[in-house]
C-alpha positions as CSV (number, residue, x, y, z in Angstrom):
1,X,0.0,0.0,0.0
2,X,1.1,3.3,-0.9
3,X,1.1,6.6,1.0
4,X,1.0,9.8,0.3
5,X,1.5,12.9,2.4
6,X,-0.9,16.3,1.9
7,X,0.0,19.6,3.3
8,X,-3.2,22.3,3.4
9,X,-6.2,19.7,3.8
10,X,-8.5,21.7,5.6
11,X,-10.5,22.2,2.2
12,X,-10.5,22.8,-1.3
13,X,-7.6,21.2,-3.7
14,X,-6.3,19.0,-0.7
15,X,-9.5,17.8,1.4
16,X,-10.9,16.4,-2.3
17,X,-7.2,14.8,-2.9
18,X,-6.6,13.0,0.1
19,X,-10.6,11.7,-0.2
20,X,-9.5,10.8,-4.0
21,X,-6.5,9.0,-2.7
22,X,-8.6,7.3,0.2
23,X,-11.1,6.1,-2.1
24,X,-8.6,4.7,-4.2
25,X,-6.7,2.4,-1.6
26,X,-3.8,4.5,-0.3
27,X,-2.4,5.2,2.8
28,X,-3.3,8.9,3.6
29,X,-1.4,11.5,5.8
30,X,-4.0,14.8,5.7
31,X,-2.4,17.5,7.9
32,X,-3.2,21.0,8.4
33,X,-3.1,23.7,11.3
34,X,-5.9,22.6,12.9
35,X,-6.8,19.3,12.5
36,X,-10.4,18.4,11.9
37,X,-11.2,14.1,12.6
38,X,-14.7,14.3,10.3
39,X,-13.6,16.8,7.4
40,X,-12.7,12.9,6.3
41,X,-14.3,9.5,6.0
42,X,-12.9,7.3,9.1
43,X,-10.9,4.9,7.6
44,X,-7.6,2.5,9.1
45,X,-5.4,4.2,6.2
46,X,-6.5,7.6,7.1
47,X,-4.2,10.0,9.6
48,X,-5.1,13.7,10.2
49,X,-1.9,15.3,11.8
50,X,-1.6,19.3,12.6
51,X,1.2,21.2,10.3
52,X,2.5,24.5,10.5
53,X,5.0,24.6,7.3
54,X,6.1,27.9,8.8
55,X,7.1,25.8,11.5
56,X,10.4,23.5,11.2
57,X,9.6,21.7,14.5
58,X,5.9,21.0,13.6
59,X,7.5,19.5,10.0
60,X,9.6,17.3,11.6
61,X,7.4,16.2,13.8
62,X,5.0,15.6,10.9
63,X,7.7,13.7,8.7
64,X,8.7,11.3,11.5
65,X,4.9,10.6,12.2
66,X,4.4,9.9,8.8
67,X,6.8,7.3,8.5
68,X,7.7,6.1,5.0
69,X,5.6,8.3,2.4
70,X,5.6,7.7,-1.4
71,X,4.5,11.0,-2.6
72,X,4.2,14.1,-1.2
73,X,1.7,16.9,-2.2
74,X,3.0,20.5,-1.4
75,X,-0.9,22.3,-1.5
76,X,-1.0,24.5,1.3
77,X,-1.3,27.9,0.4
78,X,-3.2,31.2,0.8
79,X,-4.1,34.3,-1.8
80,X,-3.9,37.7,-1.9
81,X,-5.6,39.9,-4.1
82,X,-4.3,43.5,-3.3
83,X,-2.7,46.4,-5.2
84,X,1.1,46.2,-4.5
85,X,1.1,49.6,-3.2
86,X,-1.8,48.8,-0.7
87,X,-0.3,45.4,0.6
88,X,2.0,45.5,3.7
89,X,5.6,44.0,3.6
90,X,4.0,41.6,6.7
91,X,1.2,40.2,4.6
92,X,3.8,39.9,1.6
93,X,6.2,37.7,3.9
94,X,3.2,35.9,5.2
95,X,2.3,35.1,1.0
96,X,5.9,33.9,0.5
97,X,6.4,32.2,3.9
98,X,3.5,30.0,3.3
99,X,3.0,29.5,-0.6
100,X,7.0,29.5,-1.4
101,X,9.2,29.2,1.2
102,X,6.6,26.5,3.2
103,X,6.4,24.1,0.1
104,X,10.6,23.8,-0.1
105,X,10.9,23.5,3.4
106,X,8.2,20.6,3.8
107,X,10.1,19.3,0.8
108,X,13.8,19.4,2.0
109,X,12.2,17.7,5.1
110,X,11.1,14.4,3.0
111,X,13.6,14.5,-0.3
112,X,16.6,11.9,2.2
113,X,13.5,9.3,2.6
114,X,13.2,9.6,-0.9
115,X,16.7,10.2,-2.1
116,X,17.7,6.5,0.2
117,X,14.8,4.2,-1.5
118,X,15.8,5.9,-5.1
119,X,11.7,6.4,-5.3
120,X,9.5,9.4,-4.4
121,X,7.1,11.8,-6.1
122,X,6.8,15.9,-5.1
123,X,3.7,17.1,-6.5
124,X,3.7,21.3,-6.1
125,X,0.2,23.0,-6.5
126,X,0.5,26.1,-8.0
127,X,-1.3,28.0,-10.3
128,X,-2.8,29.3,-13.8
129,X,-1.9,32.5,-13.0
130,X,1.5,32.0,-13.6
131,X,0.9,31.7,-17.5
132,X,-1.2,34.7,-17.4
133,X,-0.6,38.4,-16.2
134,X,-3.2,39.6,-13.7
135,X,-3.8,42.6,-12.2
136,X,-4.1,42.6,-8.1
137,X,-2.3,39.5,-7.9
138,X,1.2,40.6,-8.7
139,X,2.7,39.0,-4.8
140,X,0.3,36.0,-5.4
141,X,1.6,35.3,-8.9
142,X,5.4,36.0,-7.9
143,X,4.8,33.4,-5.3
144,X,3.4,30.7,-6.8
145,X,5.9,31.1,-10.3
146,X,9.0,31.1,-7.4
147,X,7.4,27.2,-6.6
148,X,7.1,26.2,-10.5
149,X,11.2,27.3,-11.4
150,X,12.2,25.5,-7.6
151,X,10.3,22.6,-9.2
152,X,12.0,22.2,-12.3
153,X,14.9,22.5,-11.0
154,X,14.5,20.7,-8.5
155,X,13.5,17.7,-10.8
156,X,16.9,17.5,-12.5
157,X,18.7,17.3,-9.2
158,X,16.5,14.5,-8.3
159,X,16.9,12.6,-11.8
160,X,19.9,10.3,-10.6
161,X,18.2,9.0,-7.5
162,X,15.0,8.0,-9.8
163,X,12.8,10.8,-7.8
164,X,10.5,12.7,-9.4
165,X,9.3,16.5,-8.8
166,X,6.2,17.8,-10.9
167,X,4.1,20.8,-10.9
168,X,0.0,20.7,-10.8
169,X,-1.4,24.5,-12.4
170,X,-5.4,24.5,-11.2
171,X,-7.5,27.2,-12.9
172,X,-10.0,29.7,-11.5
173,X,-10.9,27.8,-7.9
174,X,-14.5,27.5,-8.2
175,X,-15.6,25.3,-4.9
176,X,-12.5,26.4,-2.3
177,X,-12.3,29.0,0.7
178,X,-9.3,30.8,-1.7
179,X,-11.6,33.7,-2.9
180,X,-13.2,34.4,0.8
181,X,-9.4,34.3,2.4
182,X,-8.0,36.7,-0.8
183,X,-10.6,39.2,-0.3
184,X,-9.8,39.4,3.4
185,X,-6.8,40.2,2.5
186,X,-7.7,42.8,0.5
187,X,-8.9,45.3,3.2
188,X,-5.9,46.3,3.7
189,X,-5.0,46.3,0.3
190,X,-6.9,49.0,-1.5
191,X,-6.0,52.5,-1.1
192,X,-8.0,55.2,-2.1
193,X,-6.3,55.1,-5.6
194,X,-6.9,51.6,-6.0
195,X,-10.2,51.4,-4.6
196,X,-12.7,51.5,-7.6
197,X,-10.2,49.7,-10.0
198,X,-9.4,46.7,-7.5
199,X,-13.6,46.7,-6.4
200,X,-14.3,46.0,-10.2
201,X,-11.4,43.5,-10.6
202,X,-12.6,41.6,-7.7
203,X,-16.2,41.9,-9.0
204,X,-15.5,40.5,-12.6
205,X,-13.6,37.5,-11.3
206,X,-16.4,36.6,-8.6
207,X,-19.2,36.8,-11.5
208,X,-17.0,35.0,-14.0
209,X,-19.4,32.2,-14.8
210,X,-17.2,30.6,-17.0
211,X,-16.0,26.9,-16.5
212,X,-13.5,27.2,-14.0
213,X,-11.5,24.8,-11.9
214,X,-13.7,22.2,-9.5
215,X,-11.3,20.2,-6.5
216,X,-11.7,17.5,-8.2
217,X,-10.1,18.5,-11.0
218,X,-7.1,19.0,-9.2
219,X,-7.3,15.5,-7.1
220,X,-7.5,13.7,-10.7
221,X,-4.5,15.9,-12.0
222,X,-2.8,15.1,-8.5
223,X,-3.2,10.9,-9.3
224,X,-2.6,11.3,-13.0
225,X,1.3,12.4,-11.8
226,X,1.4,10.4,-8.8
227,X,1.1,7.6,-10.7
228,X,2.4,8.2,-14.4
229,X,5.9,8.2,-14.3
230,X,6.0,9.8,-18.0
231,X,3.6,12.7,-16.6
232,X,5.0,15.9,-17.8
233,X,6.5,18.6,-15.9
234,X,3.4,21.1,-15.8
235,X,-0.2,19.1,-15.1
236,X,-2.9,22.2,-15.9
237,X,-6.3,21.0,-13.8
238,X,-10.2,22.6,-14.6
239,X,-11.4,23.6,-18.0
240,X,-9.8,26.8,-17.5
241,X,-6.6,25.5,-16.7
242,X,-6.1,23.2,-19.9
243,X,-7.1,26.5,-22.0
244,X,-4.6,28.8,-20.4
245,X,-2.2,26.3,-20.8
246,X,-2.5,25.8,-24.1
247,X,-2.6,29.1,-25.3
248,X,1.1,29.2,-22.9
249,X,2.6,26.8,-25.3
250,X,2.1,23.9,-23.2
């Protein structure tokens, strides 16, 4: 039986992954801050453990728990959608802490398990928006595109010990707390300057009605890599995703 390990479970992208991964037979590790015992169907191969990936102690803690883990799932993350101008240097470090320097650190943690068995998968969420200039997201954005060039370089490092490090690009999050926690975000964010522009941003994206991305989109683009060795470097998940993506080149 296989395991894999999920950072930012809580909801969204990683509660419909590790129920994905359940349902299929494998071992789960869920974690997040605080942990929650019926966000998930009880099962024997099911562990819900608290991480902080701000924390080095708490990933330690987490990574010893975990035991022997096959893949691991860097998905933890929060957004910001906020003029530059408006955002504080404290919520920009709290961006990068968490989306960037959170998924190296929770993968520097697991890469000697993997490194010693010559087998492992990293699987980094980020995003679409990283083939696509947005206004309002420009600390989101550089976040997230900071994850996708660790990743690929990251994967030829790892060649020679048979490990593999991939990238998973969702769309438009359509059924995730993402939009609520950005907008939070953005009281702070919006200067007087800003105000109208960044209002009507945030207004077109929330009545977008397109076909966006659905979690389960990104738990199917999450197996696809775990377990295709000839998966390609960049997964794009949701309708939106795959259209982005392919207007990027890929």
């Amino acid at each position: 039986m296989k395991t894999i390990l999920i950072t930012g479970c809580s909801s969204g992208f990683g509660l419909d992954t590790a129920q994905y991964f359940l349902e299929r037979g494998w071992k789960v590790i869920a974690t997040m801050r605080t942990p929650k015992d019926d966000l998930l169907p009880a099962s024997p191969n099911l562990r819900v453990l608290a991480l902080d990936v701000l924390d080095a102690a708490s990933i330690a803690r987490v990574v010893e728990a975990a035991g022997p883990v096959d893949v691991l799932v860097n998905n933890a993350g929060i957004g910001l959608l906020s003029a530059l101008e408006g955002a504080s240097m404290t919520t920009v470090r709290e961006i990068f802490d968490t989306n960037t320097l959170g998924t190296i650190a929770m993968t520097q943690a697991v890469l000697p398990q993997f490194r010693q068995r010559r087998d492992g998968v990293v699987v980094n969420v980020t995003s679409t928006v990283t083939l696509r200039a947005l206004p309002l997201l420009s600390v989101y954005t550089a976040s997230k595109a900071a994850v996708n060039a660790f990743t690929e370089s990251l994967a030829l490092e790892l060649k020679p010990f048979k490990v593999r490090a991939h990238l998973v690009l969702p769309g438009r999050s359509m059924e995730t707390s993402f939009g609520a926690n950005a907008r939070a975000r953005m009281q702070e964010a919006a200067p007087g300057e800003y105000a109208d522009f960044t209002q009507a941003v945030f207004s077109a994206l929330v009545g977008d009605t397109s076909e966006g991305t659905m979690p389960r989109d990104v738990a199917e683009a999450v197996w696809q890599v775990a377990n295709d060795a000839s998966s390609p470097m960049r997964t794009p998940a949701g309708a939106d995703a795959k259209v982005w993506a392919a207007e990027a080149g890929m």
